[in-house]
C-alpha positions as CSV (number, residue, x, y, z in Angstrom):
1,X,-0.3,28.8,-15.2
2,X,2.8,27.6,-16.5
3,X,4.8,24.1,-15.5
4,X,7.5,26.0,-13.3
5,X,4.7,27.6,-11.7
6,X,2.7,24.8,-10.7
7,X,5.4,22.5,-10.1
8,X,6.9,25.6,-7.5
9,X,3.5,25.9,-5.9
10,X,2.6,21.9,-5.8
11,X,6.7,21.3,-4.2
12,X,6.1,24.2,-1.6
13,X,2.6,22.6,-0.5
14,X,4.5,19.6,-0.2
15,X,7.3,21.0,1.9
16,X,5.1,22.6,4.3
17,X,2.4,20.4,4.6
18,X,5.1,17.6,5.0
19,X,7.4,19.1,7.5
20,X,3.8,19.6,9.3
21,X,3.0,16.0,9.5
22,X,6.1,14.9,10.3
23,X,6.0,16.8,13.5
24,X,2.5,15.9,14.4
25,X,3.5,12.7,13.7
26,X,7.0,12.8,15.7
27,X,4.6,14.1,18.8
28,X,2.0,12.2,18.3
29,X,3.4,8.7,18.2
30,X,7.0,9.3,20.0
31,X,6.2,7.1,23.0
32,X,4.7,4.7,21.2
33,X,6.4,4.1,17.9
34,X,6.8,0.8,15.8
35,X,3.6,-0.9,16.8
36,X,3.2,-2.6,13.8
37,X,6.9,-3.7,13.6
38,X,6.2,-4.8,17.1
39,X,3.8,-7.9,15.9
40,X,5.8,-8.6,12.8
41,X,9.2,-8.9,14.7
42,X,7.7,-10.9,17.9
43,X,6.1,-13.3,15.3
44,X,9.5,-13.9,13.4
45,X,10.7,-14.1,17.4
46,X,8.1,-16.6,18.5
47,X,8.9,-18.8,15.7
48,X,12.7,-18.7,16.3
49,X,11.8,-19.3,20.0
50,X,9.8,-22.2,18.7
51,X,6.6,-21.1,20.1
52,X,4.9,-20.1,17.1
53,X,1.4,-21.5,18.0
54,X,1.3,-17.9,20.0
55,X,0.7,-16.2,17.0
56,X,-2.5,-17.5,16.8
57,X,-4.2,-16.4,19.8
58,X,-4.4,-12.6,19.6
59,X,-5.4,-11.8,23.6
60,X,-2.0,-13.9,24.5
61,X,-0.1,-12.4,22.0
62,X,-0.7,-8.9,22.7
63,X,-0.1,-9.3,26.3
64,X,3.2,-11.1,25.0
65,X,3.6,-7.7,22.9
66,X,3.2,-5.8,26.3
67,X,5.5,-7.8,28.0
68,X,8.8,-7.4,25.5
69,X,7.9,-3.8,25.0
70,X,6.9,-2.7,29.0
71,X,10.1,-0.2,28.8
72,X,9.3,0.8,24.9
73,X,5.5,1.7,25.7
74,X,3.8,4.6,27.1
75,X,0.4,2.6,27.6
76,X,-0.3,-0.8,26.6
77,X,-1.8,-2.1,23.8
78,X,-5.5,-3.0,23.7
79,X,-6.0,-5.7,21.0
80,X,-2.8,-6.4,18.1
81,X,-3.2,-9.7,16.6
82,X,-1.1,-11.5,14.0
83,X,-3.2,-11.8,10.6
84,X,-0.8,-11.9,7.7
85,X,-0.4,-15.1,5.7
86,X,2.4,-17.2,6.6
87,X,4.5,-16.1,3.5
88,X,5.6,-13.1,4.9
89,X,7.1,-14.2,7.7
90,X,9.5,-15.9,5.4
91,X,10.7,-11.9,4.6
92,X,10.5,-10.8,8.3
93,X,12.6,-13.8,9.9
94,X,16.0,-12.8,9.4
95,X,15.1,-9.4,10.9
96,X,14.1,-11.7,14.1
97,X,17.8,-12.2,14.3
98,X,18.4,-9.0,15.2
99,X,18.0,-6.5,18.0
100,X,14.9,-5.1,17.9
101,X,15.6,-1.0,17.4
102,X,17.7,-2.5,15.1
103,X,15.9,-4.5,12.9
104,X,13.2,-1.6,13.2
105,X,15.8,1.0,11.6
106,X,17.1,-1.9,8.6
107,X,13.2,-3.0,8.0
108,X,12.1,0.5,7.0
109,X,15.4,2.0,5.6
110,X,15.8,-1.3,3.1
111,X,12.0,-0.6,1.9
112,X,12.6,3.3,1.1
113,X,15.5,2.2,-0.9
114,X,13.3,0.0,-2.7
115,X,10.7,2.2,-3.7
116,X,13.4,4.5,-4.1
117,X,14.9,2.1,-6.4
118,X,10.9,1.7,-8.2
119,X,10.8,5.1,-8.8
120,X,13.8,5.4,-10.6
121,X,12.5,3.2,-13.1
122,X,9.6,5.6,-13.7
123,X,11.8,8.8,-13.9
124,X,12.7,10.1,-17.1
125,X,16.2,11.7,-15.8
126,X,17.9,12.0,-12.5
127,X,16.7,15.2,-11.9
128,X,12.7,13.8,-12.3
129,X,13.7,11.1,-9.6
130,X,15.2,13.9,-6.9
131,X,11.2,15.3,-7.5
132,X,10.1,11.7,-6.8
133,X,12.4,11.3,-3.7
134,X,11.4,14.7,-2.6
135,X,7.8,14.3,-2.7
136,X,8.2,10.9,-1.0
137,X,10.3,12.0,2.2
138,X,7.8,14.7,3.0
139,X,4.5,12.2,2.7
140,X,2.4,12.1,5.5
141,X,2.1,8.6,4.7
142,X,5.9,8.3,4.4
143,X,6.4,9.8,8.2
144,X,3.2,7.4,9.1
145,X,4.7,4.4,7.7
146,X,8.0,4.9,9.6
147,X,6.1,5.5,12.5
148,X,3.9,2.4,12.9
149,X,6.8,0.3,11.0
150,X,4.7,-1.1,8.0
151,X,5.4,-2.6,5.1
152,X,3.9,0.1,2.6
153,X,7.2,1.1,1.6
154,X,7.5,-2.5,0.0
155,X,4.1,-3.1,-1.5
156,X,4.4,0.0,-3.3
157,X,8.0,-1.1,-4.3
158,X,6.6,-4.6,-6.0
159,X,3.8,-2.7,-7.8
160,X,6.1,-0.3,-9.3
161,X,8.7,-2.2,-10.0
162,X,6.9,-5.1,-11.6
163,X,4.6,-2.8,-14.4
164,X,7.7,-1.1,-15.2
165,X,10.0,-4.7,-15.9
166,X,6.5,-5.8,-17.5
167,X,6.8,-5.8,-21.2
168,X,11.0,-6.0,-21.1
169,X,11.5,-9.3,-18.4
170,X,8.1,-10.3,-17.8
171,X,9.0,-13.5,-15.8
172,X,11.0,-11.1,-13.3
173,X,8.2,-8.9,-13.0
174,X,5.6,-12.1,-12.5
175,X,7.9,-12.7,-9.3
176,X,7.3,-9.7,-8.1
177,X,3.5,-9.5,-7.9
178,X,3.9,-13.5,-6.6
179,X,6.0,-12.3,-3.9
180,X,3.4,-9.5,-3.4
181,X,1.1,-12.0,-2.5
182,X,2.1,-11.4,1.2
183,X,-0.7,-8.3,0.6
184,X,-3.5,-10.2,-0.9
185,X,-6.1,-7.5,-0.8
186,X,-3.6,-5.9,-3.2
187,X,-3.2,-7.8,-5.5
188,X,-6.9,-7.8,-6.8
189,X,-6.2,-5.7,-10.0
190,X,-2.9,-7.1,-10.7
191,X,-4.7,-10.2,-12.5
192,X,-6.9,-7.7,-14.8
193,X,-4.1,-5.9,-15.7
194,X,-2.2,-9.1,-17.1
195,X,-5.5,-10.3,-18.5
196,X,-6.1,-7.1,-20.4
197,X,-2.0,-6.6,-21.8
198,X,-2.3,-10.5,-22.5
199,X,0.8,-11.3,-20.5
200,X,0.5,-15.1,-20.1
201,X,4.1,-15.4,-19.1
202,X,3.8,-13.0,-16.3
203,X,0.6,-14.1,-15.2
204,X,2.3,-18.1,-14.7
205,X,5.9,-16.5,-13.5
206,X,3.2,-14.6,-10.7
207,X,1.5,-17.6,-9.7
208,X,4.5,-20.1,-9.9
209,X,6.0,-17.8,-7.4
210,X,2.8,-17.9,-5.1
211,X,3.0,-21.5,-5.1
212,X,6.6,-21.5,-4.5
213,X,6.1,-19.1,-0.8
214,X,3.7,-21.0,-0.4
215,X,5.2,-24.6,-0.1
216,X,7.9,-23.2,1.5
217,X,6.2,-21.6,4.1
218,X,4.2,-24.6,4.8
219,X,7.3,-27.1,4.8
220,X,8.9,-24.2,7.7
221,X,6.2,-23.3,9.8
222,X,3.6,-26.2,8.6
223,X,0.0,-26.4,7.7
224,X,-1.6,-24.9,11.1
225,X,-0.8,-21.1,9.8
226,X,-2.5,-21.4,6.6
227,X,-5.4,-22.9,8.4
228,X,-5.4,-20.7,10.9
229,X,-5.5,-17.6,8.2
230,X,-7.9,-19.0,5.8
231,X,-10.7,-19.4,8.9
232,X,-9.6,-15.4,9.5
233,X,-10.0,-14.4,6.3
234,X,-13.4,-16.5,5.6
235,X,-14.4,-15.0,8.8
236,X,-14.6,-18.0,10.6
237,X,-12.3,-17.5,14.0
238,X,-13.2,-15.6,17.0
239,X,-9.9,-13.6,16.1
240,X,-11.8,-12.6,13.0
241,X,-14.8,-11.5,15.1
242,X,-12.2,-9.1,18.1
243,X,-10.4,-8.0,15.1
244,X,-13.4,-6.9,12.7
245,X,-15.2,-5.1,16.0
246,X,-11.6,-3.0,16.6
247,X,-9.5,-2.1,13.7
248,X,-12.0,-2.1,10.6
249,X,-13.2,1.1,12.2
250,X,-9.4,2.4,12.2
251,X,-9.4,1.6,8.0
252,X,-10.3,4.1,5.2
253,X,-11.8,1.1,2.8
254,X,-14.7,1.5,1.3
255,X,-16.6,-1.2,3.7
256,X,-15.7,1.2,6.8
257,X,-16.8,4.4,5.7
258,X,-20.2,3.3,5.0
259,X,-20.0,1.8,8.5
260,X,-19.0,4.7,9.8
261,X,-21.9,6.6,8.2
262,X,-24.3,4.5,10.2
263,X,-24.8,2.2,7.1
264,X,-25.3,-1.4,7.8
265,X,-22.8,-4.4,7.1
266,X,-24.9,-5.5,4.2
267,X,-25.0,-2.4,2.5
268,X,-21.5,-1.5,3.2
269,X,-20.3,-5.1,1.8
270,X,-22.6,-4.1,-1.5
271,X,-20.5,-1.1,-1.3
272,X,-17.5,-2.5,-1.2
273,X,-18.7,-4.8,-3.8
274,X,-19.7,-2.2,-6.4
275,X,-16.1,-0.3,-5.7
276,X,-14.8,-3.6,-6.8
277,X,-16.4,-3.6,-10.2
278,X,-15.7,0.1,-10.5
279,X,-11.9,-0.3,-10.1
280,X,-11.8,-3.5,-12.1
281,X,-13.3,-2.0,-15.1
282,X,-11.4,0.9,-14.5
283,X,-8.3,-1.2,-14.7
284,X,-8.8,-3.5,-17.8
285,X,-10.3,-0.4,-19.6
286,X,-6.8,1.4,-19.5
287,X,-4.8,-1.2,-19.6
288,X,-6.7,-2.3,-23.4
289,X,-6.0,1.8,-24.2
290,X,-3.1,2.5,-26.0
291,X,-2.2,4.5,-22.8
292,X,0.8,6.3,-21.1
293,X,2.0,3.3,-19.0
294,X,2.5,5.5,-16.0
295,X,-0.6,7.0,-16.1
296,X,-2.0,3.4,-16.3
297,X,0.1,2.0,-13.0
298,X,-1.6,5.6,-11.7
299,X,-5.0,3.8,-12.4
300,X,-4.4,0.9,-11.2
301,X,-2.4,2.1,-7.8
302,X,-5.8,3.6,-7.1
303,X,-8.0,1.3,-7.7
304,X,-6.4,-1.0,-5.6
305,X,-6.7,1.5,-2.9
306,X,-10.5,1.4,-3.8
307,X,-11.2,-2.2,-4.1
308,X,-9.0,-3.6,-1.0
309,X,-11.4,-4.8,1.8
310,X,-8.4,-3.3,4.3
311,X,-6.8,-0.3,3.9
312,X,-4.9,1.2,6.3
313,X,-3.6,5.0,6.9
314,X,0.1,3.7,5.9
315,X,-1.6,1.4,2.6
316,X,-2.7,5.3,1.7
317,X,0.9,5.5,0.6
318,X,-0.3,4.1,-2.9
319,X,-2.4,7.4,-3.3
320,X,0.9,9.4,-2.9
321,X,2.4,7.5,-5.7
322,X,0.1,7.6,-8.0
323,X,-0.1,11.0,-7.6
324,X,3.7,11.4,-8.3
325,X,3.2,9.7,-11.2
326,X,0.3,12.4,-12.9
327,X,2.9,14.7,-11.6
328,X,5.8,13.0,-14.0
329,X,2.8,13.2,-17.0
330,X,1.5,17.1,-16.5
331,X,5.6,17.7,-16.7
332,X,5.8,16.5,-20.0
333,X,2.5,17.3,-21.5
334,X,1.6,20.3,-19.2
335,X,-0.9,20.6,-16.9
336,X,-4.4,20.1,-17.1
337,X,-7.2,22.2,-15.3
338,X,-8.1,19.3,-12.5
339,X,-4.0,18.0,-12.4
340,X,-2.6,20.3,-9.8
341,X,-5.3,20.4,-7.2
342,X,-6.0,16.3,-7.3
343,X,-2.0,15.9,-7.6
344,X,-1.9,17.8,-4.0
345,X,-4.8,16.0,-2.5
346,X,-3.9,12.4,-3.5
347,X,-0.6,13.5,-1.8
348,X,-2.0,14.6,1.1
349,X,-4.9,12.3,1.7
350,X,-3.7,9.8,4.2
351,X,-3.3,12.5,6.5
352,X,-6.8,12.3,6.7
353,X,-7.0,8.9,7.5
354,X,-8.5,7.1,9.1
355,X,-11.9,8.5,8.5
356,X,-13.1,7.8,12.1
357,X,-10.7,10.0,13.7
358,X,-11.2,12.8,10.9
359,X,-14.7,12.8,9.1
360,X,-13.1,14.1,6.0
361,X,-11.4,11.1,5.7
362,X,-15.0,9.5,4.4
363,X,-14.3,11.4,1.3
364,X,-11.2,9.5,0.6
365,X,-12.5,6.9,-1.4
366,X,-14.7,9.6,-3.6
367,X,-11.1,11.4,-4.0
368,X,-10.0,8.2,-5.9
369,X,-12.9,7.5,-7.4
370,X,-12.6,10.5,-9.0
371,X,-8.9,10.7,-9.7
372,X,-9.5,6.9,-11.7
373,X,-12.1,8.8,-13.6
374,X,-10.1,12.2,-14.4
375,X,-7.3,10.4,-15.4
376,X,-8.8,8.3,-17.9
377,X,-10.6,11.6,-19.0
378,X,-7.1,13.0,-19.1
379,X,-5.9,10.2,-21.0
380,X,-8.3,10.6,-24.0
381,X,-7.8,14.0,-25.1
382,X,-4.1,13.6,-25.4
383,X,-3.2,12.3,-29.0
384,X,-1.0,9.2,-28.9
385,X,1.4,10.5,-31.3
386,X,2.0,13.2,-28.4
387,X,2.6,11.1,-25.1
388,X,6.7,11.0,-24.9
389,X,7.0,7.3,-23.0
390,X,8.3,7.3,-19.5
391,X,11.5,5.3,-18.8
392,X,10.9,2.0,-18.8
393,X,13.6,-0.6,-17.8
């Protein structure tokens, strides 16, 4: 099959799967959009109301949550706890300032024009960035993302954007996995990737920067919220323990699945352990190839998907994107027999999620698994002299 042809079949599927989810979505979640965007905004709130101990205590904060939003809810919320570090509620405070529709609409509209903006950098011409900003605006895990009022639209952003200012301004690009730190579980593979190209100077720019959010987080809101988030993320806090027995069954990590199968917590933390090593070694093994650089980010997008001990349906955007990216590749180099159909499933895969609503969801981390290994398959039958570069700023 030709380019034209599979580009006109993969953009259709795109189109009407798309429009699809975004009216499932739209019905779905109408009466009860922005949750997510509810507990970042009343966090940046309780601080500026200087009653930021609240955030700590996830029963009194959802029933805080209830009370703001009685007139925006169509039933309350069970259980929504605070657990991000304290460094991103240095990015969400000014949005506090604001009404909260408002800040809502800016939150998620300034994010799109940042992986917008990423994207760009990755596009050869205009013309491959309209195909970008096409297949983004009918994702399932775009219309999900807006929905729930996450901050996918931004991680994905600071991933993108820092591998593609990598070899040019490496200290910019360090600053913008540091200020990823905000998503720790993301940032697993960054670190190999660095470790593999040998770039030192990022690597320091990346952790200067986490220090950096770091101390000034701690000088604005002081030591209690790093405390109080290192005993949730060593599992220590009974906000761990309410939050581990609700929403890891609402994830599509590895860890969940195999809980979902009926596995145990020790083999599903084995699990979770061995799609670590798998996406690690993944990730330094194409990043020490002489390899496309998109393709690599493509790598490395998924494993991060794969090794992150929290995934949610709107982190799933990553899969999206990494898909685009193959797409950008087969364009130039034409398609390959496995392209189109994983291409069109990475795309759509967080409509499957999460994998306790949808049982086909449990196949989601397979789907990456084998889209890692496809692509370094891919990768090795091209010869080097034949893989035109993408645009890299």
């Amino acid at each position: 099959m030709s380019r034209q042809r599979n580009l006109t079949a993969i953009l259709g599927l795109f189109g009407f799967f798309g429009t699809i989810a975004w009216g499932l979505y739209t019905f779905a979640l109408r009466h009860e959009a922005g949750p997510d965007w509810m507990v970042f905004y009343s966090a940046a709130r309780a601080y500026l109301d200087g009653n930021l101990s609240l955030i700590f205590d996830g029963e009194r904060f959802t029933d805080a949550l209830n009370a703001r939003f009685a007139d925006w809810l169509a039933t309350p919320l069970v259980f929504l706890p605070w657990v991000n570090p304290p460094n991103f509620l240095l990015f969400i405070l000014p949005f506090g300032l604001l009404p909260f529709g408002f800040a809502y609409a800016l939150f998620e509209a300034f994010n799109f024009a940042a992986l917008l903006a990423a994207l760009r950098l990755w596009a050869k011409e205009r013309a491959r960035w309209r195909l970008f900003a096409f297949a983004l605006a009918f994702c399932p895990a775009t219309a999900f993302t807006i929905f729930v009022g996450q901050s996918s639209f931004l991680t994905a952003a600071l991933l993108l954007g820092g591998f593609a200012l990598l070899t040019r301004r490496p200290i910019v690009a360090g600053m913008l996995f540091g200020i990823l730190g905000y998503k720790p579980q993301f940032c697993l593979m960054i670190p190999i990737a660095l470790l593999a190209e040998r770039q030192g100077r990022a690597m320091l720019s990346a952790a200067a920067t986490v220090v950096a959010l770091v101390g000034v987080s701690a000088l604005l809101f002081g030591i209690e919220p790093w405390r109080q988030w290192f005993d949730f993320v060593r599992g220590a806090s009974e906000l761990y323990q309410h939050w581990a027995a609700t929403a890891r069954f609402t994830e599509q990590s590895v860890y969940a699945c195999v809980l979902l199968l009926g596995g145990s917590a020790v083999t599903a933390n084995l699990t979770q352990m061995v799609a670590m090593i798998f996406a690690g070694c993944s990730v330094y093994w194409c990043y020490r190839r002489p390899m496309r650089r998109d393709l690599r980010l493509a790598v490395l997008l998924t494993a991060s998907l794969l090794a992150a001990p929290h995934v949610s349906t709107a982190d799933g955007l990553l899969a999206p994107v990494a898909a685009m990216l193959l797409l950008g590749v087969a364009l130039d180099e034409g398609f390959q027999p496995a392209d189109t159909p994983l291409i069109i499933l990475m795309w759509l895969c967080p409509l499957a999620s999460p994998p306790g609503f949808l049982g086909i969801g449990l196949a989601i981390p397979l789907l990456l698994a084998f889209f890692i290994a496809w692509i370094a398959r891919r990768d090795a039958g091209v010869p080097i002299a034949a893989r035109p570069a993408p645009r890299v700023v």
